[in-house]
N, C-alpha and C positions, 0 to 999 in steps of 0.2 A: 504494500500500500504506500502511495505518495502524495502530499499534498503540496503546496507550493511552499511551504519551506523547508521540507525534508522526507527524504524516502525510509521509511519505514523498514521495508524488508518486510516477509512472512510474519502476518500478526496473527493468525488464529487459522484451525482445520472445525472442519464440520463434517461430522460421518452421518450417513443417512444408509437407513436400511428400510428398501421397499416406500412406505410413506412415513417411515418414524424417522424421527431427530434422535437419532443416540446418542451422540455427544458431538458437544460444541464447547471449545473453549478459543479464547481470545484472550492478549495481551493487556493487559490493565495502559498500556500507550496511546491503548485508540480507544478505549474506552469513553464513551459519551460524547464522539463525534457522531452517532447512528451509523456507523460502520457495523453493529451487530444487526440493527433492525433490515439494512439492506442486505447481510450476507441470509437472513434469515429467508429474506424474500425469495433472492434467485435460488433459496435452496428448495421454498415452495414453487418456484417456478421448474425449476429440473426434475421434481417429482411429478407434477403434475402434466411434465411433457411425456414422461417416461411412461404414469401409471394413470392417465383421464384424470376428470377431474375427481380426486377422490380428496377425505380429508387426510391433515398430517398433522401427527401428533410428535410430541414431546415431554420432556420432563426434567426436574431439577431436582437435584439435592441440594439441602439448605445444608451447609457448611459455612464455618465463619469466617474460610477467605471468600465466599461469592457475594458478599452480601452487596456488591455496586452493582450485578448483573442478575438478579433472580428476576428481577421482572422484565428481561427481555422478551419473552413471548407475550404477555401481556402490551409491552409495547410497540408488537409488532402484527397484535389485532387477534392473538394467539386467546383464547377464553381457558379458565383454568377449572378443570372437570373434578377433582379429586386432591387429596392430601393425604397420604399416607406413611406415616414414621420417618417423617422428615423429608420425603418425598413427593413432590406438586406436580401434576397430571395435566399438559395441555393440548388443548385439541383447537387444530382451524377445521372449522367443519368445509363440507362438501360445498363450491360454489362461493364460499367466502373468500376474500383476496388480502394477503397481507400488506399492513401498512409499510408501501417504500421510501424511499427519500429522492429528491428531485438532483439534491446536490453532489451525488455518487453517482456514478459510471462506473463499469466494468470496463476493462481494455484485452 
């Protein structure tokens, strides 16, 4: 990632199986640029090239180094279904489109 005052390099992977978000982590560098809510999108958009428009879910462990990024699927139009032993359940449903950012491109 680069922005006009410095390149970043590799800030974060995002693994995807089928329609699930298994894991996503990102560098606390780019943190609260919306570089998570955008990489969220085109991960909704590759799933949903791949597998129709079907929903895509995810989830989070509360841990007490995440606490700046739990609510990125909620900021990314993501609704949270579930909470389970420390664990939060989210689902974009069928038809729903994640919120992206205008000021990020892909290259």
């Amino acid at each position: 990632m680069q922005d006009k005052f410095t390149d970043y390099g590799l800030v974060g992977v995002l693994y995807l199986k089928k329609s699930e978000i298994v894991q996503y982590v990102m560098s606390c560098r780019v943190l609260g640029m919306e570089v998570e809510e955008f990489v969220v999108a085109e991960a909704v958009a590759h799933v949903r090239k791949a597998h129709g428009n079907v929903r895509v879910t995810a989830s989070v462990h509360e841990l007490p180094d995440n606490t700046p990024c739990r609510d990125v699927y909620l900021r990314a139009g993501f609704r949270e279904d579930w909470v389970s032993e420390g664990i939060h359940y989210y689902i974009l449903d069928e038809g729903k489109s994640p919120k992206g950012t205008s000021h990020i491109k892909a290259v």
